[in-house]
C-alpha positions as a printed Julia matrix, in Angstrom:
439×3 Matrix{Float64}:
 -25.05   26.98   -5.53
 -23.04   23.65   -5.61
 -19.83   26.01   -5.94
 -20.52   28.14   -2.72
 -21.53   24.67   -1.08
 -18.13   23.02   -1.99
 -16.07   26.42   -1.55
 -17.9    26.57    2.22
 -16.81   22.78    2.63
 -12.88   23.61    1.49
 -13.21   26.34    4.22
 -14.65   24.36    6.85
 -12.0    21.62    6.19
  -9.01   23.76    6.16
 -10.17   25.02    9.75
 -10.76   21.64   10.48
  -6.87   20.89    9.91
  -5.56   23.72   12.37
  -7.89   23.38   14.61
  -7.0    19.56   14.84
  -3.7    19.76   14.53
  -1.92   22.81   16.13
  -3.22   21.4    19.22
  -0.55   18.21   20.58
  -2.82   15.37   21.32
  -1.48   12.26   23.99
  -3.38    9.06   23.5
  -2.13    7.06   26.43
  -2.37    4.09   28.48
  -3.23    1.75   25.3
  -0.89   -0.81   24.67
   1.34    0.22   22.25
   3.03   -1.74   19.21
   5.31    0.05   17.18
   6.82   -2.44   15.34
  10.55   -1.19   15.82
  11.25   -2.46   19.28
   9.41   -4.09   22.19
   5.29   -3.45   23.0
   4.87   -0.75   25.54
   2.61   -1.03   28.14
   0.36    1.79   29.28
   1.98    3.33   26.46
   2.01    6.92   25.35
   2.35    8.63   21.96
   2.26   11.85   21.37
   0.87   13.8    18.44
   1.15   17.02   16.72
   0.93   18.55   13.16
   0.5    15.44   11.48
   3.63   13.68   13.09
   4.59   11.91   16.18
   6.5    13.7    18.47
   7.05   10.85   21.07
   6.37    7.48   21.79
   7.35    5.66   24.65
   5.5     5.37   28.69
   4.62    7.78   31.15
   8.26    7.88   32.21
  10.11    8.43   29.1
   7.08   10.78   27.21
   6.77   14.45   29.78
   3.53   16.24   28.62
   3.08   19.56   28.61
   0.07   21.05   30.76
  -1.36   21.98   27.04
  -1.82   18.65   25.48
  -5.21   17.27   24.56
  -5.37   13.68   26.35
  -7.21   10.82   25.27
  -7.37    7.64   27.06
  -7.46    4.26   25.82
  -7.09    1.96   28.74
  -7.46   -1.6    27.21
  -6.89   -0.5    23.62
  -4.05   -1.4    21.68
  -1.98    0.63   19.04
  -0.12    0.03   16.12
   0.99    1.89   12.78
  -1.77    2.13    9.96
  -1.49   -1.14    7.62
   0.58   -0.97    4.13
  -1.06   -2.45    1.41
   1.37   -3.19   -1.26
  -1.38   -4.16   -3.54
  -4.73   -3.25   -4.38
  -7.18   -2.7    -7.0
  -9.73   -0.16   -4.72
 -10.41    3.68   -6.07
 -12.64    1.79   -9.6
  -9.21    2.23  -11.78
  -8.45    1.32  -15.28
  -4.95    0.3   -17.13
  -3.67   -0.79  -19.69
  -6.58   -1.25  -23.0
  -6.27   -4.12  -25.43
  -4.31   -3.06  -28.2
  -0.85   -3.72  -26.59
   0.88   -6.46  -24.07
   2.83   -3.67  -22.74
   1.43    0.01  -22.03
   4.15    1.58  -19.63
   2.68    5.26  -20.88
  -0.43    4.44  -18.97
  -1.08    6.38  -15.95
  -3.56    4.94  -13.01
  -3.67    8.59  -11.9
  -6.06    9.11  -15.33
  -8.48    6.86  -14.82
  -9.42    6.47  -10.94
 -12.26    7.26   -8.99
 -11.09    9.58   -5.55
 -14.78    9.25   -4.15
 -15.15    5.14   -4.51
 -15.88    3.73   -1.21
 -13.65    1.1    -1.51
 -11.28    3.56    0.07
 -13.43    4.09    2.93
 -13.3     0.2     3.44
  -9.79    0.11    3.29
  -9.53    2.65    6.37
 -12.24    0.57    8.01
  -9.56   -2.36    7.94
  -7.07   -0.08    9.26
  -5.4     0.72    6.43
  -4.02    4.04    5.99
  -0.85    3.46    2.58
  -1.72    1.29   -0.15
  -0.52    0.82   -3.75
  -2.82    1.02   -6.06
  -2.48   -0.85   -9.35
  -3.8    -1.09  -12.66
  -5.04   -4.49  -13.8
  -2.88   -8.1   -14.37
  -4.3    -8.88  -18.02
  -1.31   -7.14  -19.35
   2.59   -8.05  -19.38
   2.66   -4.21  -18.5
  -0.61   -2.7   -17.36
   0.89    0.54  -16.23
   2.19    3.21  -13.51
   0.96    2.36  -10.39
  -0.06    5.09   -7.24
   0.97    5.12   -3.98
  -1.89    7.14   -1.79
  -2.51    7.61    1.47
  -6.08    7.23    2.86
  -6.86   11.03    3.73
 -10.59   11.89    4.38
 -12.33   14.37    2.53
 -10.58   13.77   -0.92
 -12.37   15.77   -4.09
 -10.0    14.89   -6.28
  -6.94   12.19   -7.07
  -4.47   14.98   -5.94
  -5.62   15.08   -2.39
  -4.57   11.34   -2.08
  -1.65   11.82   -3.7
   1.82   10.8    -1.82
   4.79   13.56   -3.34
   8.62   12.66   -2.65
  10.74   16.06   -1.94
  11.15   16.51   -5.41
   7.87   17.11   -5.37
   6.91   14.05   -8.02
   3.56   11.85   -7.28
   5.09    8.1    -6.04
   3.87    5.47   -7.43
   5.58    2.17   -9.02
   5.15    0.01  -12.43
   3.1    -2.59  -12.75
   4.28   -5.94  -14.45
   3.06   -9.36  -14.65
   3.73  -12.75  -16.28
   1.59  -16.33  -16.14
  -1.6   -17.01  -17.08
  -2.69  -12.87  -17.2
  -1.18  -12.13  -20.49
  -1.46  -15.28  -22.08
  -4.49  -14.74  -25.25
  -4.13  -16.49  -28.41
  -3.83  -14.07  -31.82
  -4.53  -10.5   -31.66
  -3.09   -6.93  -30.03
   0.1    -9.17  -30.19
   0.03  -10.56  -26.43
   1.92  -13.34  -25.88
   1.04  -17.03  -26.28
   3.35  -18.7   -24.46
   5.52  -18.24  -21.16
   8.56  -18.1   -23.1
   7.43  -15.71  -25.27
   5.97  -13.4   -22.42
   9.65  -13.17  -21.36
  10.91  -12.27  -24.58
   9.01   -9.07  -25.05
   9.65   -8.15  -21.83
  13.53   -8.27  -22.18
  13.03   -6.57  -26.01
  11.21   -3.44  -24.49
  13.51   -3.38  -21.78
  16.65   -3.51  -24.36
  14.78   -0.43  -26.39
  14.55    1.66  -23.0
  18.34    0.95  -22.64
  18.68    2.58  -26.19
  16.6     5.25  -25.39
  18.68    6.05  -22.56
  21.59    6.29  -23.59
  20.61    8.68  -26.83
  19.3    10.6   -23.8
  22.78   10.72  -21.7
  24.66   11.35  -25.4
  22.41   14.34  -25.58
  23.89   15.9   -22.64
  20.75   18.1   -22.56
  21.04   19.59  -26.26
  17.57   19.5   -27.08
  18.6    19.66  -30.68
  20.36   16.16  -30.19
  17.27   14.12  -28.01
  15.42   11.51  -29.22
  11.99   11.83  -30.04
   9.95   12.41  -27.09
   8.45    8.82  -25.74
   5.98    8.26  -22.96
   6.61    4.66  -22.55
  10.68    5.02  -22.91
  10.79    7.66  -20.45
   8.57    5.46  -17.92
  11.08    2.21  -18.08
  14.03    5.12  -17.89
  12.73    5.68  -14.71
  12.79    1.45  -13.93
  16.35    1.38  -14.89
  17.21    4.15  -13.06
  15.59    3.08  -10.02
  12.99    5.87   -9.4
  10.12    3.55  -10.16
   9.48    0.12   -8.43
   8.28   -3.06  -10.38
   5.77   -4.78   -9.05
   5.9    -7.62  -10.76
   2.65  -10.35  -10.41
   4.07  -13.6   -10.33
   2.37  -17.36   -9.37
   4.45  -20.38  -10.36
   7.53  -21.33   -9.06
   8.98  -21.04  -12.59
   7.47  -17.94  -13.19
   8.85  -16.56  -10.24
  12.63  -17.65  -11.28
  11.85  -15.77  -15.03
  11.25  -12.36  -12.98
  13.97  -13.23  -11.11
  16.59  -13.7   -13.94
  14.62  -10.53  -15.55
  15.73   -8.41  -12.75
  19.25   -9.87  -12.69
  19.26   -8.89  -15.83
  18.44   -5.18  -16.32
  18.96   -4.41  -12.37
  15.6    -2.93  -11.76
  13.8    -2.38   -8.24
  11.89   -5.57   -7.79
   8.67   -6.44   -5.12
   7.46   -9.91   -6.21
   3.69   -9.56   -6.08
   1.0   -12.98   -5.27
   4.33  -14.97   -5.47
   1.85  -18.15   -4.49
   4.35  -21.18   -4.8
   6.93  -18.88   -3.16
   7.48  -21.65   -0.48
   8.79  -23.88   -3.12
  11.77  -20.91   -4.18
  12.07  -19.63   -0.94
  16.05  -19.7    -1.04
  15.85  -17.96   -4.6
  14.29  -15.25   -3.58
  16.07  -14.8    -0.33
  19.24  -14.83   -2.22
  18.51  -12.56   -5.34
  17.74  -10.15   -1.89
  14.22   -9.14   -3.33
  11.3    -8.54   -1.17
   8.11  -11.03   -1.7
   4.46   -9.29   -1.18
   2.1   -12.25   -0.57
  -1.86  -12.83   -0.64
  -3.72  -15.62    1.47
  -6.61  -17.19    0.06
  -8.16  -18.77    2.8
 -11.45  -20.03    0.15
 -11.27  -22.47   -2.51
 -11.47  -21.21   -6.42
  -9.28  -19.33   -8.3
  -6.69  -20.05  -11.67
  -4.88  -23.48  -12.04
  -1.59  -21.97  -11.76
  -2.74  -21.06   -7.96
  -3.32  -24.54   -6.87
  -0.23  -24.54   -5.07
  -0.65  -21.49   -2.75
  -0.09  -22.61    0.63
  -0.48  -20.69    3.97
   2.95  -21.74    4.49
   4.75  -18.99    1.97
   5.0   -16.42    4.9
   7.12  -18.83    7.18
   8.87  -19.92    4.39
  10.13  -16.64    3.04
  11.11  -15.69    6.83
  13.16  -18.85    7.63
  14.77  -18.43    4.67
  15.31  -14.45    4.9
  13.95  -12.83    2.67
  11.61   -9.4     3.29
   7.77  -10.51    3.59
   5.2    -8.31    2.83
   1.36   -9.06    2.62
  -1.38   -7.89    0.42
  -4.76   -7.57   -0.42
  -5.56   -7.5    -4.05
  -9.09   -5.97   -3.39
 -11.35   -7.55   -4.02
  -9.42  -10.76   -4.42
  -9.18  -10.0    -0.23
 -11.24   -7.36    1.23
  -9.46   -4.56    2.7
 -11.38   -5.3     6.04
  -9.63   -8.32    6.7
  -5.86   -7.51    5.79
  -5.11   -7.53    9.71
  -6.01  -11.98    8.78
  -3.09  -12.68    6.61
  -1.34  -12.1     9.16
  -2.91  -14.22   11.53
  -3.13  -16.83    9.11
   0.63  -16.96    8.62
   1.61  -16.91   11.9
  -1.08  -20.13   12.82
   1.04  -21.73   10.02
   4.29  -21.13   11.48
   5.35  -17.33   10.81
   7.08  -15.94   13.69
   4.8   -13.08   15.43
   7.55  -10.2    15.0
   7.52  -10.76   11.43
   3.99  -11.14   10.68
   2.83   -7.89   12.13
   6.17   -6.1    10.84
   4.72   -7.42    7.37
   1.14   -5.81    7.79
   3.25   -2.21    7.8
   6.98   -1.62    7.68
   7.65   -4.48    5.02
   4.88   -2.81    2.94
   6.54    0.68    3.74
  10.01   -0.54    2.67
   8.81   -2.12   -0.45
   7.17    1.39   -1.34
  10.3     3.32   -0.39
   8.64    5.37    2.2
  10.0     3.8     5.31
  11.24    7.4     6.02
   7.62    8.41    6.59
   5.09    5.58    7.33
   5.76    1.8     8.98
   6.28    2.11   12.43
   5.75    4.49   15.8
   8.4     6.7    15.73
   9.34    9.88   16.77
   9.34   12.16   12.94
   7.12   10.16   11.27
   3.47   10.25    9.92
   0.77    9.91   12.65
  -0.75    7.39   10.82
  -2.07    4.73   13.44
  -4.9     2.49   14.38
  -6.79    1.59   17.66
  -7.99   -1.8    17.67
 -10.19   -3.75   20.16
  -7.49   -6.23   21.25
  -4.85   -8.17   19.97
  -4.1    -7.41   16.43
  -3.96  -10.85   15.57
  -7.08  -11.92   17.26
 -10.2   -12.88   15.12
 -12.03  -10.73   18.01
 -10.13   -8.12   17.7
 -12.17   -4.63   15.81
  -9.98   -1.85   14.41
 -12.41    1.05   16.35
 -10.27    4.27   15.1
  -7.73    4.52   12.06
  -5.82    7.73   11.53
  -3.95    9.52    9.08
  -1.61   12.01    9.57
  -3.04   12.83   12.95
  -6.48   12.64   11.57
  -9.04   10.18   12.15
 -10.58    8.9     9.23
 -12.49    6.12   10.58
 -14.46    5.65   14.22
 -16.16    2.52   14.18
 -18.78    4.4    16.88
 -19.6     6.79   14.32
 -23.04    4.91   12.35
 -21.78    5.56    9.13
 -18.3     4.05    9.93
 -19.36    0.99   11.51
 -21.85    0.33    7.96
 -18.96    0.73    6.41
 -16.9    -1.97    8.5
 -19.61   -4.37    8.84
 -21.54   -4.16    5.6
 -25.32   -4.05    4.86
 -27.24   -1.8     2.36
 -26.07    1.63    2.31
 -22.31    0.63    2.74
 -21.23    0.63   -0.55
 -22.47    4.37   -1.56
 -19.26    7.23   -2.34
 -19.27    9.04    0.86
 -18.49   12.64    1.89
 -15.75   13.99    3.99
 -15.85   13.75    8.31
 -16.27   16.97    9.37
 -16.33   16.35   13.03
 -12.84   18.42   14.66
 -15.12   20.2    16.99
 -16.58   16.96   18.56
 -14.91   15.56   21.45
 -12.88   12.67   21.24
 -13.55    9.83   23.99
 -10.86    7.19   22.16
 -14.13    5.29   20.58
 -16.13    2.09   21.96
């Protein structure tokens, strides 16, 4: 019975997609944000398949007597939030019997139906990175998902490059983490933290060149070797570090790390990043940061200041922010932004670092980021100002879906809380309702 039930769902949902999709959609007369170039009033964007068509006003955007319209006069729109950092979806990493487990896979060990991923697209997020755990020098391979409804399985979250590979990044960390005293051989110091870091990078080198010597003579590779063939991929550039980083001097380490061995570097946390601004505007890698806007925490946070965001910008460097749910809860990502901008961080940047930072530190600018003709529909509707503690998402969408309606019971629980909220929830199956742009 539950197989005919689930095979009847599968159905329903694949008719759900064409029947949503084939159809071009218009959401107009909301303002509209799309982070590359200048708000539109009375805006228009256009929808169809998954992608945006058009975006622009009533002058610039012709519709076609066959397009669905839905108005949202007094709403405002802007690309679905990037999340560069997260711990939602119940996932485990790295175990205790190593400092450094690059063979680890998040994809192995993460729950699809958690409803922290229903939270998330209540806080209009719609591309996060999803990480394994900090404890760890390395902790693992991270995932990059997008926030699709009706997800069974990992797979259906699953972002895939045109190689057709999952994406996902690495997940590093120095500082306090990986810092334990005797046993599994974790590190005891800072120093020494670094030191195992560069070693296991120097024996990926090795592996990689027996590789290119091998010129494909499978009677000439190396042993086969999970971890090797995951920092291959770092030194190559096909896989991101993320590196979590605190202290000002821990920062410089990752820096000289990545000068080093020429990896792909985001700096993760990065909380005394106001004091190295300059350094990491210079070494031209892109900072991810978190606001804590409640006391607590480690020592080696005492520093973090609200301040980071403007002082990355002024100095130039690429600002990103993050949650680290549930360090922040994915319902108030659209804060940090506010936050940085009440302590100096220009506008522009602040809502450019809620989504196309975050895209270009994932490598999918291409795809998600900003309203743009060719891209993913992936969008949210909010209330008001984006930067406004008023200010509701009411819709998020995802590839021309919606995935969240704050008017729909469930949804709003969801957003606001309260018992029930927290439960593993089942797909929207609601294509054949009538859209009226939400309350």
């Amino acid at each position: 019975m539950k197989i005919k039930i689930f095979s009847f769902l599968a159905i329903l949902m694949f008719v759900c997609s064409v029947f949503g999709q084939e159809r071009p959609t218009a959401y107009i007369n909301a303002k509209i944000i799309p982070i590359v170039g200048q708000p539109i009033e009375q805006g228009v964007l256009l929808v169809q398949n998954g992608k945006i068509t058009a975006v622009g006003d009533a002058r610039t955007v012709r519709l076609s007597s066959d397009v669905q319209l839905i108005d949202l006069k007094g709403r405002t729109i802007m690309p679905g939030l990037v999340d560069t950092h997260s711990h939602i979806g119940e996932g485990s990493g790295a175990d205790g019997s190593a400092p450094m487990q690059p063979d680890v896979r998040l994809l192995d060990g993460i729950n699809a139906r958690s409803s922290g991923f229903q939270r998330a697209q209540s806080g209009g997020i719609t591309t996060v990175n999803v990480m394994p755990g900090s404890g760890h020098l390395n902790s693992g391979q991270t995932l990059y998902l997008k926030l699709r409804d009706g997800a069974i399985k990992i797979d259906d979250l699953l972002i895939f490059d045109k190689d057709g590979k999952y994406a996902g990044g690495i997940k590093f960390a120095n500082g306090t983490n990986p810092l334990r005293q005797g046993g599994g051989n974790f590190p005891g110091t800072r120093a020494k933290s670094a030191a195992l870091v560069r070693d296991l990078f120097i024996k990926a080198q090795e592996y990689r060149e027996k590789v290119r010597k091998a010129g494909g003579d499978a009677s000439k590779m190396p042993p086969r070797d999970l971890q090797m063939e995951a920092l291959t991929e770092v030194l190559d550039g096909k896989r991101v570090v993320h590196f979590h980083t605190h202290r000002h001097d821990d920062i410089l380490t990752v820096l000289r790390l990545q000068k080093e061995f020429g990896f792909k570097l985001v700096l993760q946390h990065v909380s005394e990043a106001w004091k190295v601004a300059d350094e990491i505007a210079k070494a031209k890698v892109p900072a991810s940061i978190i606001l804590i806007d409640s006391p607590g925490g480690k020592l080696e946070t005492t520093d973090i200041s609200f301040i980071n965001g403007a002082a990355l910008e002024k100095a130039g460097a690429l600002v990103g922010f993050h949650t680290d749910d549930g360090i922040t809860d994915s319902r108030l990502l659209l804060r940090s932004a506010g936050l940085s901008v009440r302590a100096g961080m220009s506008r522009e940047k602040a809502l450019y670092g809620l989504t196309m930072a975050g895209a270009i530190m994932l490598d999918m600018q291409d795809r998600v980021g900003s309203l743009e003709q060719g891209k993913d529909a992936d969008f949210i509707v909010l209330s008001g100002d984006p930067l406004s503690v008023y200010t509701h998402v009411l819709q998020t969408y995802v590839e021309g879906k919606k995935v969240f309606d704050r008017s729909n019971p469930t949804d709003y629980l969801t957003q606001v809380g309260g018992f029930g909220a927290g439960t593993e929830r089942e797909a929207h199956i609601d294509c054949f309702h009538d859209d009226d742009g939400g309350n």
